[in-house]
N, C-alpha and C positions, 0 to 999 in steps of 0.2 A: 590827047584826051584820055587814054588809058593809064596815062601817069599819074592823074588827076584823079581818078578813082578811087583808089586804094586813100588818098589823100581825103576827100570826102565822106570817105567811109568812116574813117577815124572820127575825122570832125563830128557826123553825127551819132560816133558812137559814146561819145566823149559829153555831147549837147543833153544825151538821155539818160546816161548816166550820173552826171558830176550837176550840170547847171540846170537843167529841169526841177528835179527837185529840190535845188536850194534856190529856184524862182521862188516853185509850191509852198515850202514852208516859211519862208518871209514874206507872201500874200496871205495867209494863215496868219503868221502874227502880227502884221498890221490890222487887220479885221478884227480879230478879238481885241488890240488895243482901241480899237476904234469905236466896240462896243461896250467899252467902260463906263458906266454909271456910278451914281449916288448909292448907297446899301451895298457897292459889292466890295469884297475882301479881294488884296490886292497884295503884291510884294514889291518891293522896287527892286533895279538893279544890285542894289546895294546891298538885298536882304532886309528890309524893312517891311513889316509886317505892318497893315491898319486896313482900314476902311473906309472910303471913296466918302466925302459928304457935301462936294460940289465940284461938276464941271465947268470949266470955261474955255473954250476953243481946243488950246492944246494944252493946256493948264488942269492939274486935276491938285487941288486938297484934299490931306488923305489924315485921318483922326488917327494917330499910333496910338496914345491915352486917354485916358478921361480930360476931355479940354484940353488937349493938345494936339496941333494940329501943323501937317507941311505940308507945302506946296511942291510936287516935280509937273516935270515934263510926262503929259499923256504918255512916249515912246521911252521913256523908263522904267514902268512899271507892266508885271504880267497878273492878270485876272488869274484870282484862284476861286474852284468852285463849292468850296465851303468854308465854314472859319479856318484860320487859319491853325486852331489849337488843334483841330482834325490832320492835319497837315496834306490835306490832298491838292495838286495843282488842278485847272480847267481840262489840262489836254493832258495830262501822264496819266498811261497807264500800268505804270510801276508800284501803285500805292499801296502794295503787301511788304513791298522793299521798303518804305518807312516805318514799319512795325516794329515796334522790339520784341524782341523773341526770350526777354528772363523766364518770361512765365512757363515755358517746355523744358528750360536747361537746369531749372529745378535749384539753382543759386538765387541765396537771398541779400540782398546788398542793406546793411542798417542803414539807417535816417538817421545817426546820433551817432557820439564819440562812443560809447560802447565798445568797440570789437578795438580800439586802439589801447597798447598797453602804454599806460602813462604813469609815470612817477612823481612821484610831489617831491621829490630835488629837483631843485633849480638849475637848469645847463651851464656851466661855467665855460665864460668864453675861450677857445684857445688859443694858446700863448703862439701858435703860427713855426715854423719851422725857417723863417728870414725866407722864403723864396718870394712872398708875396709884397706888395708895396704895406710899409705899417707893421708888419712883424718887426722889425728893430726896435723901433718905438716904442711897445710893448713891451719887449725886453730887457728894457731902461727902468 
């Protein structure tokens, strides 16, 4: 019996640490997939972003476009709790870590070819050095 102790003891140290909580947290995301509706923003496995606009059993249609529309599996997809342009999940509480930070670091990044220095001659292809397949060719 005292062999058996120490043995036990693992076991349940083992049961509260390791498998307890990963019961917890997959009765957690069953639940929330469980309470997916019609209106709500959604993401699949996949990283597909839309919006729920009918349930059926385990079947959810989910609108990605204007008039465009897929069907997954309920347990593919995780509820997020605002649009998705916002980018925040239902259950993270990370959502300062999706920020961008340009606006502190005081760098401005253009929207336009501007900041590239371009020349109006045309790149002429190179003639290749024969190590690659088609340099010879060329060379001809």
């Amino acid at each position: 019996m005292t062999s058996l102790l120490p043995l036990l003891v693992l076991f349940l140290i083992m049961y509260m640490l390791i498998l307890r909580p990963q019961q917890q947290k997959a009765k957690k995301q069953r639940l929330a997939q469980s309470q997916i509706g019609d209106g709500d923003h959604v993401m699949s496995a996949g990283g597909i972003y839309g919006r729920v606009t009918q349930v059926v059993a385990d079947k959810v249609w989910v609108e990605i476009a204007p008039d465009i529309e897929v069907i997954f599996a309920r347990t593919s997809l995780n509820r997020l709790s605002t649009d998705p342009m916002s980018g925040g999940f239902a259950d993270s509480d990370d959502d300062h870590l999706d920020q961008d930070d340009y606006s502190s670091s005081g760098t401005t990044v253009p929207d336009d070819l501007s900041s590239l220095d371009l020349d109006d001659k045309p790149v002429e292809p190179d003639e290749g050095d024969g190590d690659q397949p088609g340099d010879s060719d060329r060379n001809k």
